[in-house]
N, C-alpha and C positions, 0 to 999 in steps of 0.2 A: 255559339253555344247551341247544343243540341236542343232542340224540345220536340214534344211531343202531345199536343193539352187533346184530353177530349170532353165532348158534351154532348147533353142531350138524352142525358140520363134523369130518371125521375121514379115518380110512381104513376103503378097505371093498373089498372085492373084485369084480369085474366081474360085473357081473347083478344085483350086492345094491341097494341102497336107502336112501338118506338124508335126513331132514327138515331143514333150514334154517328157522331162526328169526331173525327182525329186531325187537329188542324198539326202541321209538321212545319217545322224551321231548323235551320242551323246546318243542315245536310242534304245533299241534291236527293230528295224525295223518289224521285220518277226510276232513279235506277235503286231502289228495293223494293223488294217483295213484302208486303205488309201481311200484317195481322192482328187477330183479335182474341183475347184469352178472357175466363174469367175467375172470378175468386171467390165462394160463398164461404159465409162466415163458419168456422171450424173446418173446413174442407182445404185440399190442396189445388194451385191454381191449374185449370184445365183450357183445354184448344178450344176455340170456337170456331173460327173462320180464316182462310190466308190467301190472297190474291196474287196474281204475277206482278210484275214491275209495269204491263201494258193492260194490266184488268182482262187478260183472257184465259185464265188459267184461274182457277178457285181447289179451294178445298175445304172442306167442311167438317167440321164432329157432326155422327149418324144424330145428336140427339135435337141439332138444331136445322139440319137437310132440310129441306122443303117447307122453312119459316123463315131462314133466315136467309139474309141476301148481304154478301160484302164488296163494295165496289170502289171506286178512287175516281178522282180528279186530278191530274197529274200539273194540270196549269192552274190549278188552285192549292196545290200541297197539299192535298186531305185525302183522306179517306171514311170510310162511310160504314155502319151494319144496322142495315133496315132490318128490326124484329118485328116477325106481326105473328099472331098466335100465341102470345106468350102464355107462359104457363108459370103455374106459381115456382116451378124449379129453374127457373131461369134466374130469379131472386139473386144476386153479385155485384158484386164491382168486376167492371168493365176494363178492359184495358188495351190499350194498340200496341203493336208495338214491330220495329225493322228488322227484317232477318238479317243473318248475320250471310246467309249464302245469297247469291245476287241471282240463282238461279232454278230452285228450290222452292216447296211451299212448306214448310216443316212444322211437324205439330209438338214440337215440345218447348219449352219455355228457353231453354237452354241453347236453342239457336237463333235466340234474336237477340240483337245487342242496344237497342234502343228501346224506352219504353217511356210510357204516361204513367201518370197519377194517379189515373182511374175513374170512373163515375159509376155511383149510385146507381142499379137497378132494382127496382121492387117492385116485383107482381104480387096484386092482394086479389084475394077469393071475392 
């Protein structure tokens, strides 16, 4: 069975810093390309971050470049997005999820075929 759980989501206050974790089972992990979207409440869900299958290859949304950082563990099935600088627009549920192309970083929802449940993010003033 597939999964995909993440954590490490909470609240924190603006400028602080939070690690997200995407712990992964059920499917050989290391050969996809992962990533990270998010969802704020009334909004549709957007790109954040996507890695290669060997963590050298990134891609980013301009809104979170130069805060945020997405990286993997391939002999621990996880992957990671260190946010520091948060800003109160970062405010969503989180989410990881496996691209559907094995060679690719794609920023739209629609080519990953695996996903999480999500975690809470909330920046306060």
């Amino acid at each position: 069975q597939v999964q995909l759980v993440e954590s490490g989501g909470g609240l924190v206050q603006a400028g602080g810093s939070l690690r997200l974790s995407c712990a992964a089972s059920g499917f050989t992990f290391r050969s996809f390309p992962m990533g990270w979207f998010r969802q704020a409440p009334g909004k549709e869900r957007e790109f954040v971050a996507a890695l290669s299958r060997n963590g050298g290859n990134t891609n980013y949304a301009d809104s979170v470049k130069d805060r945020f950082t997405i990286s993997r563990d391939n002999a621990k099935n996880t992957a990671y997005l260190q946010m520091n600088s948060l800003k109160l627009e970062d405010t969503a549920v989180y989410y990881c999820a496996a691209a559907i192309s094995l060679t690719s970083l794609p920023r739209t929802s629609g080519s990953y075929k695996y996903w999480g449940q999500g975690t809470q993010v909330t920046v306060s003033s």
